[in-house]
N, C-alpha and C positions, 0 to 999 in steps of 0.2 A: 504494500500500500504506500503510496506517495505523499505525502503530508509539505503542503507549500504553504511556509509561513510570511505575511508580512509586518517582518520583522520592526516597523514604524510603529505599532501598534500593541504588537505580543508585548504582555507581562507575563512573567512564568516564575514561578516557586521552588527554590532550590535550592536544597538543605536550608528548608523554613528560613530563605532570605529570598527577599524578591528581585530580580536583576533585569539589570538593561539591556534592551537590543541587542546592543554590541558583545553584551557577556555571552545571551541567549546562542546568538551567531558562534558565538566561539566557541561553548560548547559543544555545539552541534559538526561544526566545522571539525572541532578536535575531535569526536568519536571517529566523522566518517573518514579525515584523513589516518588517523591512529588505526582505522579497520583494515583499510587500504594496504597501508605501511606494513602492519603484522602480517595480513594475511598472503603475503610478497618475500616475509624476511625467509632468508637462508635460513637452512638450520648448520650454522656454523659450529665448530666445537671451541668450546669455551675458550682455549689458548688463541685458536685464530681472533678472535670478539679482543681478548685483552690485547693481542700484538695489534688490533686494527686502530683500539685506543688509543694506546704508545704512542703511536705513530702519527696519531691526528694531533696529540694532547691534551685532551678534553676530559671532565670530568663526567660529563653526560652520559649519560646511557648510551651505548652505541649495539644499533641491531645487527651492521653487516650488509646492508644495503648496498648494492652496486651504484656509482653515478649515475650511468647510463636508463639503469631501472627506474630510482628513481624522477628523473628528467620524463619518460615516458608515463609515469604516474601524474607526474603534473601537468603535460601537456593533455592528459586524458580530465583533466580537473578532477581528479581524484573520485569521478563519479559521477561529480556536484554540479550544479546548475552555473556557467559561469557568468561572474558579475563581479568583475575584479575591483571596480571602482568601492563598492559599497563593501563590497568581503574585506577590503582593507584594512579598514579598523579591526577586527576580529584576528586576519593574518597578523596586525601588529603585535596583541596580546599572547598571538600563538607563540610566537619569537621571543618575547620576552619572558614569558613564564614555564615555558614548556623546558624540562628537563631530558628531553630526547633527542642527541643529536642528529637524528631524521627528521624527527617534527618541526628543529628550528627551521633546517635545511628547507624543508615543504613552502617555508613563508619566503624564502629567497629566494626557490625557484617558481614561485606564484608571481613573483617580480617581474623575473628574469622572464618567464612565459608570456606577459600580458604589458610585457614596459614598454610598450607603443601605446596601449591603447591607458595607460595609465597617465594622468593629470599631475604634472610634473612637482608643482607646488604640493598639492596633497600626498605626493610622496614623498618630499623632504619633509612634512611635519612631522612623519612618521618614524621614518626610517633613520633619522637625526638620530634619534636616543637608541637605536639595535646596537651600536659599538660599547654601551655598558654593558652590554651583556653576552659580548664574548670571553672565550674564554679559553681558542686554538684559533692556530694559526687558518685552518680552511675554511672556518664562518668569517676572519678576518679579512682574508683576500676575495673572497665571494664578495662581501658588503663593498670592498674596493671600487670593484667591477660596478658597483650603482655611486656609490660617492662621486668616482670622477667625473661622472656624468655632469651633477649636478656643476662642475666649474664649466659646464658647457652651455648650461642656460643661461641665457641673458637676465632675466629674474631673481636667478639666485647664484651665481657666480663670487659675485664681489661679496654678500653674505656666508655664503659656506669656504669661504678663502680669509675669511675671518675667524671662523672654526677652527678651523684645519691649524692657523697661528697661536689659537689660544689650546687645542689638544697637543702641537707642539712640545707644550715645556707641563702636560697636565704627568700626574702623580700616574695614572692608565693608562699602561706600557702597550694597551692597544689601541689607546689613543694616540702616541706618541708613532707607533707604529702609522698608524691611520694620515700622519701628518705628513708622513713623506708618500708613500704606497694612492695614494688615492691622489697626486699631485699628476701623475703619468699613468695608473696602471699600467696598459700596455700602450705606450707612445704611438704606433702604428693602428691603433685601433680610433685615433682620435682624431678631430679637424685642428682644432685653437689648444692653445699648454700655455700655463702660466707660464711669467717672464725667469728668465736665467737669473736675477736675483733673485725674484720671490723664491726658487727654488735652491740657490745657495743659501743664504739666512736659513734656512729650515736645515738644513743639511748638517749645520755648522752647529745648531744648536745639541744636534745628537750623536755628534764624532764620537763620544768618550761615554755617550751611554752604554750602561753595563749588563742590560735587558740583549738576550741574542737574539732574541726576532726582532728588538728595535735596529741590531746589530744588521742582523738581514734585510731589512727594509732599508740603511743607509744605502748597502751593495743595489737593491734590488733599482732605489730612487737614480741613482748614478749612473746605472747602464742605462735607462731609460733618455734618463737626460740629454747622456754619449749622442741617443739616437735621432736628437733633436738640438743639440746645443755641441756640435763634438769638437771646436777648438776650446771653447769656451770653459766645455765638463773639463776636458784632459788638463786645461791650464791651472783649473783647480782641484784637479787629483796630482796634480807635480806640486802644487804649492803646500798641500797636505799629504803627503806619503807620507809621512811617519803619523799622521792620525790618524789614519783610515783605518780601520781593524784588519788581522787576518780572516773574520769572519765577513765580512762586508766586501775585502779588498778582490775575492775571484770574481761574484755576479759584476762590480763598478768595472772590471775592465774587462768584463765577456765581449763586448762589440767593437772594442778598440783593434787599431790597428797591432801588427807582429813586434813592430819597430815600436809603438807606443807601449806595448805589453811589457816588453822588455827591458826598456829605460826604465819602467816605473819598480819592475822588481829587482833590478842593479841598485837602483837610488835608494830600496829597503834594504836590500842587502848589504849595502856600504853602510847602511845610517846600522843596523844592528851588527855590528862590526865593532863598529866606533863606540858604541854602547858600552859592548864588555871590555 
């Protein structure tokens, strides 16, 4: 039996508290994606589920869900009637409360599925505050992949380029992360990139942080850069070779030239030399 609710209207009772639309929708939305999602997972053996964790570094529950599965569940809208515009609110709540890492996943690739036909502003209200509530590295570069978008609307551009400065220097090493990584994600996937300084200053404030994803994120901002800015990046990867980390320093000079690769690991070489 098919039960269509409009959800402007429904009151409903649950655990003798009465909730709003939006929670109604979220419920509902969480069984039928959570039915979807189980009745799909592997039956992995437990060591596999733990090494899948490791590997991600999440504390969430992890079922073993393939990418590619998943991605097919959500372009199938998990069943569900789609209506991306107004499901958003409910996907938002799904992402931030839900302790599955499928379930968050489900609300980024609910994005990712329907981010054309999504109202660009009502997706920055939302999706602004999902970076408190990561917690690995693969829900961090997923949300990437919608952040730098947003430097790309004329609306909210110079607003979320004000963010991105103040997560910068924040205590939330995936904010910190967020401040380089979502400045290019993938440079070639993009029209406009903010300016070679705005993205030095950012760059500069996280040389010496002691976070390694923030660490991988300096490498990851820098090749990026390379591939839009490459006198420019390399002049200041020569001006900082002894800051650059060993964890940062291989992705900053994946796109560089043989002859630049080279110089810059003689120039560490010589500086840790002189060191001892």
């Amino acid at each position: 039996m098919l039960i269509i609710f409009n959800f402007r209207f429904v009151k409903m009772k649950h655990h003798n508290k009465y909730i709003n639309p939006v929670g109604l929708k979220k419920i509902l939305l969480d069984k039928a994606i959570e039915t979807r999602i189980t009745q799909n997972a592997p039956k992995l053996p437990q060591e596999h589920i733990k090494a899948i964790t490791a590997y991600i570094g999440t504390k969430h529950k992890m079922l073993g869900l393939g990418t590619e599965l998943q991605r097919q569940l959500a372009k199938a809208n998990y069943n569900l009637p789609s209506d991306p515009h107004n499901d958003l609110p409910a996907f938002d709540l799904l992402y931030k409360r839900s302790k599955v890492f499928e379930m968050k996943n489900a609300s980024l690739l609910m994005v990712d599925v329907n981010y054309k036909k999504l109202d660009k502003q009502h997706l920055y209200k939302h999706m602004i505050g999902w970076v408190d509530h990561v917690d690995n590295w693969a829900h961090s570069d997923y949300l990437s992949k919608f952040y730098t978008r947003f430097l790309e609307e004329e609306k909210l551009k110079n607003e979320f380029l004000t963010v991105l400065k103040k997560w910068n220097s924040d205590k939330n090493l995936w904010k910190r992360r967020q401040s380089l990584v979502a400045l290019f994600y993938y440079a070639r996937t993009k029209k406009t990139h903010p300016t070679f300084n705005t993205v030095k200053n950012l760059i500069e404030t996280l040389l010496n942080d002691e976070e390694y994803f923030v660490q991988k994120a300096v490498g990851w901002c820098l090749r990026e850069s390379y591939n839009v800015y490459p006198e420019l990046t390399y002049k200041f990867a020569m001006n900082n070779f002894d800051k650059i980390s060993s964890t940062a320093f291989s992705a900053a000079c994946e796109k560089m030239t043989e002859k630049e690769k080279n110089t810059l690991k003689l120039k560490r070489k010589l500086h840790r030399k002189i060191k001892k």
